[in-house]
Structure formats: C-alpha cells, structure tokens
N, C-alpha and C positions, 0 to 999 in steps of 0.2 A: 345564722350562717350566711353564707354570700349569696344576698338575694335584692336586685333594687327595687324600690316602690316603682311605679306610674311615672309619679313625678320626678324621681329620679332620672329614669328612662329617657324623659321628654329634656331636663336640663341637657342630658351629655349631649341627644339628638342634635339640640340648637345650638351647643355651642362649636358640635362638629362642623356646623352648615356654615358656621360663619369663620374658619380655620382656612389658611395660606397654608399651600404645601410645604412650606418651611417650617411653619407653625408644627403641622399634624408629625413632621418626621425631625422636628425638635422633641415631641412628647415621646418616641422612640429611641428617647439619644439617654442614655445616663452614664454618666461624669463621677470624677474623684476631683476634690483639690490634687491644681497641679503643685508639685513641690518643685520650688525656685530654687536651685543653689543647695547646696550643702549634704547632699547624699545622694549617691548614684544608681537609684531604683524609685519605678516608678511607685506612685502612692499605693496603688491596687497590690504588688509584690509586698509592700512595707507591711500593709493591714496582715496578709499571708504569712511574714516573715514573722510578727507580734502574734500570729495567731495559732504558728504550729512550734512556736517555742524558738526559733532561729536568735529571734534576739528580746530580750526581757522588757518587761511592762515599762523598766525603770527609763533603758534604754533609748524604747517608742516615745517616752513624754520627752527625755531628753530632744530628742533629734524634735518632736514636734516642738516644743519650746525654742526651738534656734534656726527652725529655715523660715524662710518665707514662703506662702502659699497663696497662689492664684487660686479663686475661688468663682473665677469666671464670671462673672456682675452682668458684664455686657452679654452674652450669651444667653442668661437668663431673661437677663430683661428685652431681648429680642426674641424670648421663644424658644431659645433652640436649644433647651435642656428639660428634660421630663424627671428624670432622678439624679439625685443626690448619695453618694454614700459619706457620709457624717452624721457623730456622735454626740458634736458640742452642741448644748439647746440654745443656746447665745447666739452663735453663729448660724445654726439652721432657723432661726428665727427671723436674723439678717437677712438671709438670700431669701428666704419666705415671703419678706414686705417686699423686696424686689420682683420678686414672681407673681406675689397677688397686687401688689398698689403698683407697678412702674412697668410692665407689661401690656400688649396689648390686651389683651383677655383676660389676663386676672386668672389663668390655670397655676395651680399650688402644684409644689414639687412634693415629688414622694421619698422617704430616706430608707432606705434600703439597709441590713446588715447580717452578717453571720450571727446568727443567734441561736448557737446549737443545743445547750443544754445550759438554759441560765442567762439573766442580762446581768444584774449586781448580783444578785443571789447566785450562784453558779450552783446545780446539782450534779446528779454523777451524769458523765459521760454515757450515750447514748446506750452500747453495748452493755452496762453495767445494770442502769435502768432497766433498760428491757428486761433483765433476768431478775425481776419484781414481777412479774408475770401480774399488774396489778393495773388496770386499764383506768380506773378512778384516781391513783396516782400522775399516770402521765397525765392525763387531762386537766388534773391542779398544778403540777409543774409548768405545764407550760402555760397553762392562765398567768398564775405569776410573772414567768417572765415578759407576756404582753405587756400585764401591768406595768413593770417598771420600765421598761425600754419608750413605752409610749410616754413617759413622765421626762424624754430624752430628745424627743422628736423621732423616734426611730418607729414608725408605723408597717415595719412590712420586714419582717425574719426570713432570712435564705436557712427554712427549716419549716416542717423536720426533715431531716435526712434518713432516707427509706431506703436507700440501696441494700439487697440480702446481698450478702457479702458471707464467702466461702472459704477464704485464702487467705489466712491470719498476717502470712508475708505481707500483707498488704494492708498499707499503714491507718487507711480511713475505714478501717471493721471499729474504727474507735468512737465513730460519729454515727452511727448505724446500728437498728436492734437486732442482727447479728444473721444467721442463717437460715433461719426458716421461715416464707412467704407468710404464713399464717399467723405468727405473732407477729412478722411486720405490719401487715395490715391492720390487725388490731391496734400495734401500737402507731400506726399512722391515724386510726380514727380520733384517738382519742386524742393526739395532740391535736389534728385542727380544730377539733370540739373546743380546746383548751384554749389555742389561740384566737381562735374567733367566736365563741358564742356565745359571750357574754357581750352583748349590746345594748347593757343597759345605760351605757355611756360611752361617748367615742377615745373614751381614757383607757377603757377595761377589755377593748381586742385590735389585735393586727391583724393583717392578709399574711395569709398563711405562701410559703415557697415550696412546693415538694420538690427537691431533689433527690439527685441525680439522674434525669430522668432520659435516659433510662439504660439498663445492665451496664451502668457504671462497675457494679462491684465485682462483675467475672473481669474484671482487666486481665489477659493472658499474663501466668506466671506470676499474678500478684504483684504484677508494678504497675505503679502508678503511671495513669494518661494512656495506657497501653489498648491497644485492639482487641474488641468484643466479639466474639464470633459464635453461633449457635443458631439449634433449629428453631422456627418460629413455637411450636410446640413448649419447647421450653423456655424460652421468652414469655407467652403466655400465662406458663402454668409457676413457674420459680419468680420471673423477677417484674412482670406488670403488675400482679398482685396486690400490691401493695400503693401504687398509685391509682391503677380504680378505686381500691376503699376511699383514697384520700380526697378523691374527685366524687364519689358518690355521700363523702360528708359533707363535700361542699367546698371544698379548698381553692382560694381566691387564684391563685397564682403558678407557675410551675417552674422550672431553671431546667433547661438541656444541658445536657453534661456533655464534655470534653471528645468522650472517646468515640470511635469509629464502631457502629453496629452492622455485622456483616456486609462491609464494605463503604458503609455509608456514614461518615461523623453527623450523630444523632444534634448535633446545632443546623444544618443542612436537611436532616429528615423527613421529607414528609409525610414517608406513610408513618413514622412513630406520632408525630407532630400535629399535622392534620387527619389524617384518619382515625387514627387510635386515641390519642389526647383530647382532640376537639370534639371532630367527631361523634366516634362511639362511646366513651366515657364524657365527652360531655362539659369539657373545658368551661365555664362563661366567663372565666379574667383571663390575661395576659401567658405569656411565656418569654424569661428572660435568657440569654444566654449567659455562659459564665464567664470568668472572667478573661479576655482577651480571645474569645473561642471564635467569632466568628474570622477573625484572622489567622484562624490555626487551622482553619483549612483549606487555605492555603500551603501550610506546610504538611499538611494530609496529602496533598495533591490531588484534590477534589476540585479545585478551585483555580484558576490562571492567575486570578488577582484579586486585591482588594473587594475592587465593584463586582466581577463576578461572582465571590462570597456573599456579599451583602446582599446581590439579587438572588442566589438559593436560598440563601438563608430565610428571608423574605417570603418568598416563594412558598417557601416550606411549611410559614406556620410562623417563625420565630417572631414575637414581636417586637421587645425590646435589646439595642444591644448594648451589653457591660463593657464599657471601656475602652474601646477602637474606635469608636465617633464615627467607624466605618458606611452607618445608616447618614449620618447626619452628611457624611463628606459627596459622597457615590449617589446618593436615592433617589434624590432629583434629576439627576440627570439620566438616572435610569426610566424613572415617568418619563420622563420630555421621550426619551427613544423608543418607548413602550416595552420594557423589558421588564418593567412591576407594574402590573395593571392600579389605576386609584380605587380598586374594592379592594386589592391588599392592603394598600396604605389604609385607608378608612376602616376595613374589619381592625387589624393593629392597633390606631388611636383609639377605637372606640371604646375596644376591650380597655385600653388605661387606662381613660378618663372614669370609665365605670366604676373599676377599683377604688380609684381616689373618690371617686363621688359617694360610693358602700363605706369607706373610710371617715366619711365626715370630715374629709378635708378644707372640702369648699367654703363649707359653716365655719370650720374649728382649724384654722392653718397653722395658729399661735402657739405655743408652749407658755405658758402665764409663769411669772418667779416663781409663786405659788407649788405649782406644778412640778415647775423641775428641782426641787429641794424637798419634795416630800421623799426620798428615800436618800438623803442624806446618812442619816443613820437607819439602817436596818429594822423592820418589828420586828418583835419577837416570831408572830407569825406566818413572816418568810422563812426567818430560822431555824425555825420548828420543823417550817416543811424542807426544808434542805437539808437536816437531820434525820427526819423520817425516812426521803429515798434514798439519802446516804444507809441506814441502817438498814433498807430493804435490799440493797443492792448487793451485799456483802454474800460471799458466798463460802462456806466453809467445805475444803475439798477433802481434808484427811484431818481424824483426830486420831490416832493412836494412842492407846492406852488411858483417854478421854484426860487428854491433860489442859483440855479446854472444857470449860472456862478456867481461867487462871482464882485463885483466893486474892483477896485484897490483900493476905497474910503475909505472900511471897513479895519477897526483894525483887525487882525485876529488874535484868537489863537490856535495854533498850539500844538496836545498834544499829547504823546505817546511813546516812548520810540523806537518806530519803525520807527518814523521820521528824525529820526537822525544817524541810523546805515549802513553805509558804506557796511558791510559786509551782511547786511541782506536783500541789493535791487537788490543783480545778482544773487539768484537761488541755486538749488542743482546743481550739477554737474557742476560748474563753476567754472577750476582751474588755468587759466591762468590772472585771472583782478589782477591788480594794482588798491591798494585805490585811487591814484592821479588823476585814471580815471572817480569816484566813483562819481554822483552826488546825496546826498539826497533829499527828501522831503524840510526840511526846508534849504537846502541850493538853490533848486529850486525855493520856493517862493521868498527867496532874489536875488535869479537873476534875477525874473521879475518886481523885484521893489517892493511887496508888503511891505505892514505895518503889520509885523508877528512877535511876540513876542512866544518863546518856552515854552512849560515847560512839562518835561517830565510825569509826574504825575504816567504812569505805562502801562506794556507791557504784551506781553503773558507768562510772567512768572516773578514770585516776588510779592512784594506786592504793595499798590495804597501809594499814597503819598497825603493824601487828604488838606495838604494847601497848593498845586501846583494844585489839580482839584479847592479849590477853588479861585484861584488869575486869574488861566486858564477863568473860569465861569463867573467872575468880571468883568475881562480886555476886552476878546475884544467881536467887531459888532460879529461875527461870530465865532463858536466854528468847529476846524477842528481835528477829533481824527482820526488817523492812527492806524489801529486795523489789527489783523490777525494771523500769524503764524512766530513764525522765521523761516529760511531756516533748519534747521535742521529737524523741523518738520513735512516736506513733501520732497518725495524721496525716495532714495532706504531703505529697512528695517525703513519706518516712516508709519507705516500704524497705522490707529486709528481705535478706536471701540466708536469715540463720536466725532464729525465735528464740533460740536459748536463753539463758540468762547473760544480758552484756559482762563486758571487763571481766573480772575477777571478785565478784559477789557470790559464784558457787565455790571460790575458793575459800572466800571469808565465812562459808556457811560449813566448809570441809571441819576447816579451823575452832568455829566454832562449837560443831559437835565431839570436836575431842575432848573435850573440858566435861562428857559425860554428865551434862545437866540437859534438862526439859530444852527442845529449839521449837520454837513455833517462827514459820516463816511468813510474814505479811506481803503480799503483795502490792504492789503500785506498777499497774501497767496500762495499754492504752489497747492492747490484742491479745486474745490467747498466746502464750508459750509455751515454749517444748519443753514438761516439766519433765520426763521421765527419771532422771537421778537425782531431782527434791523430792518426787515422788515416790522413791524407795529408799532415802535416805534419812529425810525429815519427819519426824514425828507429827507434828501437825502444819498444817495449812492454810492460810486464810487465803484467801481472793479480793482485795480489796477497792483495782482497777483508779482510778483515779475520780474519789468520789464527792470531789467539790467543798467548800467554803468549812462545811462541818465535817468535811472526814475523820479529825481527827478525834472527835468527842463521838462517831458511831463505830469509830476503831475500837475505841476504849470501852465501848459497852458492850460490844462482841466478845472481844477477850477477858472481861471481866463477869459475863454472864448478865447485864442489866437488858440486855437484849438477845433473844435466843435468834440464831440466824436463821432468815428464812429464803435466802435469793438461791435461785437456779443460774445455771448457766443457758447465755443465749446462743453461746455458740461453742462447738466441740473443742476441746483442747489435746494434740498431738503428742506422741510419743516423742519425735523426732522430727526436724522441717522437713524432710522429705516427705512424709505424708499428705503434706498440701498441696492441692487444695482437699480439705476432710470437711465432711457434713455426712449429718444421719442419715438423712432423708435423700440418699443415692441410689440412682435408679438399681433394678436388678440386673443382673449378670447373670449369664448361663452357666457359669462355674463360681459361684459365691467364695469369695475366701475360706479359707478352710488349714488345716495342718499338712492337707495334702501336696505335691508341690504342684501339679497342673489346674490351681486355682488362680484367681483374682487376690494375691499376696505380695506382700514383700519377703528377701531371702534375709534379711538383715532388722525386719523392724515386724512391729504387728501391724494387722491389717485394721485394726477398729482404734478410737478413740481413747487418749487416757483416761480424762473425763468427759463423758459424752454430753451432747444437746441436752439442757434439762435436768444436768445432774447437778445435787447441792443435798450436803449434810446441816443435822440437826440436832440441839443439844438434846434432842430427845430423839425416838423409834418410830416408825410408822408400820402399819403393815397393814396390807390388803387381802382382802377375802370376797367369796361371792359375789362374783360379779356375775350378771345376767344381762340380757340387751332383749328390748320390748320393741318391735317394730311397729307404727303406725302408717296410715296414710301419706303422710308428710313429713317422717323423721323417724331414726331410732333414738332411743332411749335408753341408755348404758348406766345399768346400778352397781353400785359397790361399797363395799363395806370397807372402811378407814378407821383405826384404830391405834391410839397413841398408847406404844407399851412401853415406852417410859417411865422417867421417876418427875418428869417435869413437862410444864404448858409449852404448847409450840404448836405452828400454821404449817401444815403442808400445801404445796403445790399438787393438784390431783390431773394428772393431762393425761388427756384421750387420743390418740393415734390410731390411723387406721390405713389397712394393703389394700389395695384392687388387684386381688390375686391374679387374675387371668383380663386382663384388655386386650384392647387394638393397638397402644400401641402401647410400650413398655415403661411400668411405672414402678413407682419410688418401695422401696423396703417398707416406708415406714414414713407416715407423715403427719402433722400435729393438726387435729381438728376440731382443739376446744380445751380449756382447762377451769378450775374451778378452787379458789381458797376455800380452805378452813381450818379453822383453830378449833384444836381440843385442849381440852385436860386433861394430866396423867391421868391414864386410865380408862379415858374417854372413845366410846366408838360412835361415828357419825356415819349415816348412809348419805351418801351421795351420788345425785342425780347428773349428768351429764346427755345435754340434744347435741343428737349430728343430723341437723334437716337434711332429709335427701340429696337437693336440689343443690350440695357443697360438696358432693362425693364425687363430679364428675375431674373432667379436665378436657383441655384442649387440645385437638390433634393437630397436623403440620398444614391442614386447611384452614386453621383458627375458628373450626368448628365446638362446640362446647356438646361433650358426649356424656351422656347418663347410659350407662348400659349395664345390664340385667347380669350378675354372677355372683359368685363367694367374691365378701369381705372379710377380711380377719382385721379385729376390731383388740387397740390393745388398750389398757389403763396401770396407769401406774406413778412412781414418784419420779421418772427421769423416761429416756428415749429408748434406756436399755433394758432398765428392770420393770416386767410387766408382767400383767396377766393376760390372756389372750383368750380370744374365745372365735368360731366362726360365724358365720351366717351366711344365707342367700338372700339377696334382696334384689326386688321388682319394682321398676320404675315406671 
C-alpha cells in the first residue's frame, strides 16, 4: 500500500530543498499534447469525446495519425510540467529522457489516464461489476489492469470511480458500483488493494485516483456537471463512505469533481479537501482536479478569475491542476503578493514527489521494448479473467415459463444490431481494447456451437428492417433480441431525461412476439432502464450491461446453461423515469407509500422498484429458513439456513440489511451491511453465518458527530433488498 520507506522520505525532502518556485509549481502543472492543426477541440475534450463513444476508436487513430502534436520539449525540460496524459510508450519514453537526463533535477513525469474498468483487457463496466457482489474479483480485475497499462507508461488510473449514484437519468451510474454506500466502499477497497498492492515489482501496481470526490453522483435531476446540495448528515452517512474506505486502504491519489457541494464547487473546497480528505481520513498523496475544473469556477461564479481560482483552489487543498496551466500561469505571482503562502506550494510538491518516489519512478522511468510488447497478444489468463466477471456480472431478471437456459437443439435467431458490434460491448471510458480482442454476442453463440442464424433487423437508433423481423420470427425455435443503449449513450455528459428503451427497439420486440415463439430479451446498457412493458410483455430477460472484451462468449454461456447466473443488481431498476431518483435505502417517511392516496406515492406509477437493489434470478431456487441473531460484546451474529430447492448447482448472493427503528435523526428503511457467497448443490442446505460489528450500526448526524445509540434494530436476510426475513432485537452499546 502507499507507504514511503526512511529513505524515501529523506530523497523527496532533498530534492524539495533544492527546487525554484517555478520548478515546485511546474510539478503541479499536468499537460495534454497540444494538437497543432486539423481538429477543433482541445486534446483533453478528444480523449472525452473517444472515451464516451462521441466518435469511434477508428476515428481517434485517424485524427491522431494526421495532426501534428506539440508535446511541449521545452517545458519539460525547464521543469514546468509534472504530468503527462499519454498512452504511447515510445513517446512517453521520449519526454521521460528529457525530464530525467535534460532537466534540471532529473524529476520524472507521471502519466495519468482514465482507466475505468480495464486497460487492454476491458471487463464489465463498473455498475455491472459491482453486482458480483464478489470483492476477490474486483481486486484481481483491477490488479490486471495495473499490470498492463504500466507495460504502457501509464502509472497512475483516474479510478476507481466510487460515486453512489441514484438517478439512472444520469449517464456516469455506468462507471460507478451503483447505489448503496456499503457495497461502494467495499468495492472501493478492493480495488485499491488490486491496484496497488502488489509491490513486488514496480510493473505490478499504479496510484490508485478516487473519484469523483466528492457527491458527484446526487447531480440535481440527474444531469450531468449539475449542483450538489444536501445535509452534511447525509453527505457523511450515503456518499463519503466510500472514499474513507478507499483512503483507510491506502489510496495514493484523489481527483475533485466538477460539481458545486452546497454552494461550494468541491475543486475550490476546503473543508471536503483539507478537513475531510487530508485531514481526518488521512490523505498522504496528492489531489488532482478534473479536467479543465479549476477554471470552471469561474463559470460557477465562485471565482473573479483565472488567478483567483487557482488561489482557492490552492488554498483549499487542490494540488495538482488538469489542464488550465492555471497553477503554472497565476502561482507565482500569487507567492510574490502573498496570496498562497510557500507551505501551500511545498505541502502540494511534496505530496507528488512522494507518489512518484512510492511509484518507483525515479529508479524505473523507462518502459524497456521488452515491456511494452508483452501484452501484445493477450494470455489466456487475462481472458479467463475478463470472462469470468463478464459471466459474474450477468444478471437474469425474468424467466417465464423457465425458457432459459435455451437447448443447444433449438434453431436460434439472433436479432439486433447490437449483437454484432465490436465497439459497443466494452463500455464508456474504454480506451485501450483492440477489436481483435472483441468477442460479440453472435460470435459467442457460434463459439459454443449453437444453431444461430443473424439478422440485424434494428438497434437503438435508425430505423426497423421489418423483412429481416420477419424472416427473424420465421426462422428460428427461439427469438434472441439484443436491445439496449449504445456506449455513447451512457457516460460522461449522456445523461437522459427518458430511460426507456431508445428508437424503435420495443417496437421490434412488439413485432417480434407476434410470431408467437420463445423472446428472450438481452440487454446492453450503460444504466438501469425503465423496463416496465419488457417487463410484462417479454418472457425472459437478461441484463447483460455492457460487459467488455468477452461478453459475447459469457452471453452464450448464460443463455445456453454452461454458466448458471449469479449477478445481483447494484442498483434499482424503475417502472417509469419519473421515479428517479429510486434507491432502497430511502430514508423513512411518516406516511410510507401505501394504496392509500394520502401517502408518499405516485397517482399514475408504483411507488417501489421494478427490480429492486440486489435482485437477480437463478437457474435454480433458493429459500431461507431460521434465521436467529446472537448478540456479543462486539457484534451480532445473524444465522440462517439457505437451501437450493432446485433441480440444479448455483451460488446465491446472501445479504444482511438492517433498520434503526427509532433514532435521533431519521434513517433509511433498509440498508445493506454485509453479504456472503455460496454455492450449493441441488438439494443442498448450508447454514450461514453473517457479523454486523456493532461499531457499523451507527451514523452521522448534522454535527458530523458518529452516534451508536441503544434501541430496536430490525435486522433483515435475504436474496435481494426486497425479499427477506426479518427478525428484531434491542441492542446496547
């Protein structure tokens, strides 16, 4: 984990003491090649634009093949650039000799990148992950991706992204493990675990980036960049969560997000920044802003100008900025006037220098030939594992009349425009996959041997091809439509104000079922949607989200039975967009929804979930019985009995939720605090054990006091958020 030796220590010390104020707010300065000529966006926008789908991989090489790109020589070699965002090892190798050999001081630059889920290997999208409820998984995921991206030059991931996120309208639930604090933070630990704690070579981890930090994901109304606003209470209790875990594993690095928190854009913050980050969780590297932020508040109107941004900014905490050169332009002359004290400047360099020093930069700045062509081709045992959370990730909503798994017997057809596209099964922010590594849908059914005939008939966007629905409809036992969202469509700036299904895809599904054969509906999406009339119209359902390099061969083993589904949902799915923002775990109400009309309801929609937090079928049964709860000293202890009544093996997910009936101040229905795999056998019952330490039952009140106090808990267990067993207690702290 991030932790410097002695010796370390004393290097960054001496090399501070010997640093020019130009020098020390050079190492705060990080840079894009500028793009010369031939496209009218800046490079930071381009990487954005390749990164949430705006324009295709093919595209990006194009345009990078034919401009010209400053890569800023003289800047380096005078010091005044700390980070790099680049990909090429060629070229970061270049500006490297110039940083370390042609520089005053010989400090290495650090390369920076979006590395959301996957550098070549791409796995599923964050949301989909998550609902693997499997914390040994994320921690090998993202080891992986360390590995490879460091075989690149790319030492330091703007990831994971931890924002709990509510409001499906809102495109970045796609990059984020989904709505409840508690799986966030778990799944925050184990990514930094993954990215950083294999140190048994400076090949084998990166500094880890937490974002969005912080209540990025209540953006009002589910748009993107939009205004945060809430009591500190629940700031505490729903969305820091998950960045103290990531800072109590040890997480090198942090990124301030965009948006304004209760009046304050959190780039500018410093009670989130310095009190809360550094502070009392405990920061020891860096915080970087995003991209182009510390001049966006300016347009906040937080700000008068430039230099006044860059001195809150400063001030606050921030230390490095992304992409304004704002620090690098303003800084100095904010020292000379005394308007940033040099313990700001010096706290800022030191924490980078340290990063890079914990990075093994200094020793290891090179990328060797060697190095950067071992993942030329793929192992097998990247693929494996990007098959594996692809097939964890899959989450089966509705089988009717158990017409899944499909027989290798049946003819299938295969329909949708989304089953066949390369670029539309690894996700937003996926910039490093190669097609070659790409499996589709319909190229995964023919690698398990099915009898699957195509026909594209029509996607989330264009129009239907209706004598390809009808030849589809004809042809085979079973009709398989892939429906959903392309990747452009969820992500950064893809926020929607209508989750349905796009275009005319529940048309081709209308269509489809007239033909009076088996429909199984696959998904490909980047957010929850508003399934309600797939949901009472389609026989079965998959949830397939957008699940990277292998999707299309853990498609074909879901619908084929080689794999029984085991993923949960990480976050609720709506009847209707008007329900959002939805989550379980909503505080109570003194008139709880109900059929009555002077409840907390809607007149036109249901009040709860279509498929709620946590819910996920299986080709097999579960069922719970006796459950008891043992109180100790320092924890309860929650038993219960899990029983596969099935005809077949399958893992359930076993999650513990729990009320604090009666508080001080008003809290959640229902909230997740602990869950536990296991696999039976038809037939098989296992007793499972489930600890809720005490000292995790409290919360925080609007003092940012932390309260454990003495009442009935109602304590639930069960297979999702909805369907439980519940028992009470009183317990004393």
């Amino acid at each position: 984990m991030y932790r410097l030796t002695e010796e370390q220590k004393k290097r960054v010390s001496d090399l501070l003491s010997q640093m020019t104020l130009e020098e020390k707010i050079g190492q705060m300065n990080q840079i894009s090649p500028s793009i010369v000529g031939g496209f009218d966006v800046s490079f930071p926008e381009l990487i954005e634009m390749v990164g949430d789908g705006r324009i295709s991989h093919d595209e990006f090489a194009r345009i990078m093949n034919t401009v010209q790109r400053d890569y800023r020589e003289d800047d380096i070699r005078a010091g005044r650039v700390g980070s790099m965002m680049i990909q090429d090892p060629v070229k970061m190798n270049e500006l490297q000799k110039i940083a370390v050999e042609e520089s005053r001081l010989g400090i290495p630059l650090i390369s920076g990148l979006d590395v959301i889920h996957g550098f070549r290997s791409v796995y599923p999208i964050a949301i989909a992950e998550a609902g693997a409820f499997d914390t040994d998984l994320f921690e090998r995921t993202a080891h992986m991706a360390a590995k490879e991206s460091r075989t690149q030059g790319v030492a330091w991931h703007f990831a994971p992204m931890i924002d709990v996120a509510r409001d499906s309208r809102w495109g970045r639930v796609s990059e984020g493990p989904g709505e409840d604090p508690y799986l966030a933070s778990e799944f925050a630990r184990a990514k930094i675990h993954g990215l950083q704690g294999d140190m048994s070579s400076h090949e084998n981890y990166v500094a880890a980036c937490t974002k969005h930090y912080v209540a990025y994901g209540a953006c009002e109304s589910g748009r993107d960049y939009n205004t945060t606003s809430m009591a500190k209470s629940q700031l505490h209790n729903v969305y820091l969560p998950p960045f103290k875990a990531a800072m109590e594993a040890g997480a090198a690095t942090a990124m301030a997000s965009f948006n304004d928190l209760n009046g304050v854009p959190c780039t500018v913050n410093a009670y989130t920044l310095r009190k809360i980050l550094k502070e009392t969780y405990g920061l020891k590297g860096f915080v970087v802003s995003d991209a182009n932020a510390i001049r966006e508040c300016v347009t906040h109107g937080i700000a008068q100008d430039d230099m006044d941004a860059g001195i809150q900014a400063a001030k606050a905490g921030l230390d490095m900025d992304m992409g304004t050169e704002i620090y690098s332009t303003y800084l100095p002359q904010a020292v000379a006037e005394h308007k940033v004290s040099m313990e700001v400047i010096d706290e800022a360099v030191e924490r980078i220098l340290s990063v890079k020093m914990w990075l093994g930069l200094f020793d290891h700045p090179y990328i060797t030939e060697e190095t950067m062509h071992r993942y030329d081709e793929l192992p097998k045992a990247h693929t494996d594992l990007a098959l594996e959370a692809a097939r964890k990730s899959v989450v089966l909503l509705k089988n009717e009349g158990n017409i899944l798994p499909l027989k290798k017997s049946q003819k299938i057809s295969l329909v949708g425009t989304l089953a066949d596209m390369k670029e539309e099964i690894i996700g937003a922010w996926a910039m490093s996959w190669q097609q070659k590594d790409c499996v589709t849908i319909l190229d995964g059914l023919k690698n398990a041997g099915a009898d699957v005939s195509y026909y594209p008939c029509g996607g989330p966007e264009g129009d239907l091809n209706l004598d390809e629905i009808a030849a589809a409809g004809n042809d085979g036992d079973v009709i398989v439509a892939v429906v959903g969202e392309l990747v452009s469509m969820s992500g950064e700036a893809a926020s929607k104000a209508d989750i349905t299904l796009s275009g005319r895809q529940r048309e081709m599904l209308e269509r489809l079922l007239s033909y009076k054969k088996p429909v199984v509906a696959v998904l490909m999406n980047g957010r929850p949607l508003a399934l309600s009339w797939e949901s009472e119209n389609v026989p079965a359902i998959v949830e397939g989200w957008h699940l990277g390099i292998q999707m299309g061969n853990a498609i074909a083993d879901i619908l084929l039975g080689n794999y029984n589904p085991t993923g949960k949902l990480a976050a609720s799915f709506p009847y209707v967009t008007g329900q959002c923002p939805l989550y379980y775990n909503h505080p109570s109400t003194g008139r709880p929804g109900s059929g009555s009309k002077f409840t907390s309801r809607y007149l036109d929609a249901p009040f709860e979930a279509l498929y709620p937090f946590g819910y996920g079928l299986s080709y097999t049964a579960f069922e719970y019985s006796e459950m008891k709860v043992e109180e100790n000293e320092d924890a309860l202890e929650i038993h219960v009995k899990v029983a596969n009544t099935g005809s077949v093996s399958g893992t359930e997910t076993v999650q513990l939720y729990m009320q604090d009936v009666t508080a001080s101040i008003v809290r959640p229905v229902k909230e997740l605090k602990g869950f536990a795999k296991v696999a039976l056998a038809a037939g098989e019952t296992a007793d499972v054990v489930l600890t809720l330490p005490k000292n995790k039952m409290g919360f925080y009140d609007d003092d940012m006091n932390y309260c454990l106090e003495n009442g009935k808990f109602n304590i639930f267990v069960g297979g999702n958020s909805r369907e439980c067993l519940k028992t009470q207690v009183d317990v004393e702290f």
